[in-house]
Structure formats: C-alpha cells, structure tokens
N, C-alpha and C positions, 0 to 999 in steps of 0.2 A: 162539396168538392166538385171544381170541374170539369166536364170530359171535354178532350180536344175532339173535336169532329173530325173525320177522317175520312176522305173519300176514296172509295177502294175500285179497282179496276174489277171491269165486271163482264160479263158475255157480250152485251151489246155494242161495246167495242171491237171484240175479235170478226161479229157476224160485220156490224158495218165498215170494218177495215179492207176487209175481205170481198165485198160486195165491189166498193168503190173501184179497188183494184182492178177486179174484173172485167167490171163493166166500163172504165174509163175509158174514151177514145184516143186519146193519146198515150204512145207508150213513153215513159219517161227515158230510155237509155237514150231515144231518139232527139229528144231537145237537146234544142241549142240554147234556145235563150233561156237567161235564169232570175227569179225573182227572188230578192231577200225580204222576209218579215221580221222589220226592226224593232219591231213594236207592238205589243200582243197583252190587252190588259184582259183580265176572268176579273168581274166582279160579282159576288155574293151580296145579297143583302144578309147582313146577321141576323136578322127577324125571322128570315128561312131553317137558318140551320141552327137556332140553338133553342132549345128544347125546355130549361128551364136556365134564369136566370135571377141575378139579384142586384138588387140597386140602391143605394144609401146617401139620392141626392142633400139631402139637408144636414152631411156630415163630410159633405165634400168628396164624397168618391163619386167615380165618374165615371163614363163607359157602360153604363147600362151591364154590367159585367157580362161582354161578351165576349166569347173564346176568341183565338187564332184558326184562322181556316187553314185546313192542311190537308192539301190532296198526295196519294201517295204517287209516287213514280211511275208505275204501271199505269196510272189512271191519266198522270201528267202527260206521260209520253203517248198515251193512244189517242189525246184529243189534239198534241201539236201534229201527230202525223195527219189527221183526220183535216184537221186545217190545210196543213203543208198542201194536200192532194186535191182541196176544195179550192186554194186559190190560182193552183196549177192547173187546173179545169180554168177555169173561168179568165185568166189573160196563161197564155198558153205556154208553158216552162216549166222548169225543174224548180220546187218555190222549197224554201229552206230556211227555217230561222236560224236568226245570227246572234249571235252575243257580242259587244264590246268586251274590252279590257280597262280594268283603271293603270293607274302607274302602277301599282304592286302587281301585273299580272293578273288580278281575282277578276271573275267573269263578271258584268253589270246588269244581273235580273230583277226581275220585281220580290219584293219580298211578301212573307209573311203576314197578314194583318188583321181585324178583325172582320174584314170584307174584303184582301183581295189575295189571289194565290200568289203563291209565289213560284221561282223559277223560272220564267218566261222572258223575252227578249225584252228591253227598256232603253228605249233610246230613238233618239227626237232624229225627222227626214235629215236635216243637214249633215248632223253627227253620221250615218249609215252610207249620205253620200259621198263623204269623206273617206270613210271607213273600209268598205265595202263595194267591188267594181263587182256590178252586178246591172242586168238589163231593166229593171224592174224592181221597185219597192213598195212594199204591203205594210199598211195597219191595219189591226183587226181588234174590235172592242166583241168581247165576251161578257156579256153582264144579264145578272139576274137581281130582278126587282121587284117592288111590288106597289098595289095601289089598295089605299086601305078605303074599308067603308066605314060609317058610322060608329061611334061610340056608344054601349049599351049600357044603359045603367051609372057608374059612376056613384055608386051606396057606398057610403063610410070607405071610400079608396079602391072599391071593389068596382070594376068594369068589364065590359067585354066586347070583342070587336072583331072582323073578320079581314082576312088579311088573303089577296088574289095574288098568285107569283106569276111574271112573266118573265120568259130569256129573250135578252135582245144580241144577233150579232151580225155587227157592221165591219165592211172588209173595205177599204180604201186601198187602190195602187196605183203609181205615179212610175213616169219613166225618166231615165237620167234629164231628162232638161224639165224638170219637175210640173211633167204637163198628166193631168189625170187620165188615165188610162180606162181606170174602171171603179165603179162604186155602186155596193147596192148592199140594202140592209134586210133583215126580216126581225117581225117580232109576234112570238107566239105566247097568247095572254089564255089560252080555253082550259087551265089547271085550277084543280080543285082547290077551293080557300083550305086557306089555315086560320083554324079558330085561335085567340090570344085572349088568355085570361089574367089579369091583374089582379094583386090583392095588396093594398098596404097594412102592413103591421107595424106598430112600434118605431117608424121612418124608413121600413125599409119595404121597397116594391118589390115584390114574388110575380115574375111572370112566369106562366106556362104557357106552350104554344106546342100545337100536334106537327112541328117540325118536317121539313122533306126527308126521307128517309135519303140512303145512299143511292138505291136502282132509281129512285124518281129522279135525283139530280142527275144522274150518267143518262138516264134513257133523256131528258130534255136537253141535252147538250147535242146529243145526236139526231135528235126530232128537228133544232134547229140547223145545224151544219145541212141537212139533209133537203129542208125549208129551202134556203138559199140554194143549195145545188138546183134545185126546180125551177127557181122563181127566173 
C-alpha cells in the first residue's frame, strides 16, 4: 500500500521567517512599487521522496509507482511568504503571488503530481501582463534533483546505485515593457547520497531508497532561498 508523502511545516520556517523580517532593509508598508509572481513551479524529483516503490514494466503499468507530492499548507504558505520577501529584497517592492481565474471563477494553480506541488501561481509573462497591473513580474523555478552515479552489480535484476540530491532555485523579474530587471540562480548539490536498491522478482521491480525525510526537505528549501539572499 502506498503512503502519500506529506510535507509538514516545521520550525525552520517560523525561525527563518522571522529572521528575514527582521533584518530586511526595506520596510514593506513603505513600498511603492509592486512585483507579481506569476509563475512559481517546486519540483521534486520522486526518487527523493519515495521510499519504496513497485513497477510492473512488462505488464504495462507504468509510472514506476510513484506517489503524488503533497505539501501541506503550513509548509505551502511559509515557503510562498519566504519567496514573497526574497524577491522583495532583491528588485525593491511589495512582491506577491497572484493567481488567475478560468471562466468558472476557479483559481489556475499548479496541481498535484508525481514531481510537482501543487497550489502555486501558473501562468505564462503575457497572460499576468494582461492580467495584473503591477510594476514588476517574477518567475521563480523551485526544483529538486539529482545526479545519479554508477550502477552496481545488476545480478539476476538486483542492483544498486547512489543517488546525490541537489535544490536549484532561479528567480527571473521583468518590468512592464518586459525588459529584465533581475536574474540570478543558486544550486546547492553538498547533500548526502541516497543509496537505491533494486530487486526484480517475477516482473516486478522493488525499489527501495533511504528517501529525504521531512526536516531534510524544509531545512534545503530554506538553505537555498537563503543561498540566493547572499549571493
């Protein structure tokens, strides 16, 4: 059976929300100009976060049976603010994500998937500069990935192989006459592998993998946002 992954809002949130606020040189009541972030993709690799799974190429199932990622709201909201404040630092303004609307009213977020979060702002510069009269517009790619080493072994379907994660997060902002304002990325790779052990049985692949736990994925979210704030 399998477990949804869930990522849970944790201390390291409250301390660097708080921090940021503090020590920010700008106070926000005082901005004038304002940035929208229209556009805001988290990606997961699912090799990270799921822990065992099962696969049954040769009978047509597909997807390596990987869960849905799903972060909870507390966890959601303390990395948009955490953003919000990071790219309000860096081009100077009150920066806010925005959501569209389709024709039925419903809001147009990212959804659900097996590598990417969902609930976050979706929608392409033209659409937001239509949309939204605002001084300043932000994308920002939140992604975790990995680079794999060597294959060991490979006996009777059995193998094994070590798997390095890195967070990369790049923040692009452009201003109404869509001239680039500002860009700059960071990517932090110095985390501990994840060992991936395979087994085939009977056609079906058993992986297991020593998975990031919860605090490891929250504490690298914030080790990068914080990267960037330096760089």
């Amino acid at each position: 059976m399998k477990t949804k992954f869930v990522l849970i809002y944790c201390l390291t949130a409250n301390i660097f929300l708080a921090n940021s606020q503090n020590t920010s040189p700008n106070n926000q009541n005082d901005l004038i100009a304002t940035t929208a972030i229209y556009d805001f993709d988290w990606i997961i690799d699912p090799e990270l976060v799921n822990r065992t799974t099962f696969d049954m190429p040769n009978n047509g199932i597909g997807g390596n049976g990987f869960d849905l990622v799903f972060v909870s709201q507390n966890m959601l909201d303390s990395v948009i603010r955490a953003v919000e404040i990071l790219v309000g630092e860096k081009v100077p303004s009150s920066a806010k994500c925005v959501y569209r609307s389709d024709r039925l009213g419903r809001q147009i977020a990212t959804r659900n998937t097996v590598q990417t979060v969902g609930g976050l702002p979706s929608s392409s510069r033209k659409k937001a500069l239509l949309g939204f009269e605002r001084d300043y517009y932000a994308d920002v790619l939140l992604k975790f990935g990995t680079t794999r080493g060597p294959i060991i072994g490979d006996v009777y379907g059995t193998n094994v192989s070590r798997i390095r994660p890195y967070v990369l997060l790049k923040i692009k902002v452009f201003d109404q006459e869509k001239k680039r304002v500002y860009r700059n990325r960071v990517r932090l790779r110095n985390f501990k592998k994840i060992t991936r052990l395979q087994v085939a049985i009977a056609g079906i692949n058993m992986t297991n993998r020593n998975a990031l736990s919860q605090e490891q994925i929250s504490e690298m979210v914030f080790m990068a946002i914080e990267a960037l704030r330096n760089k």
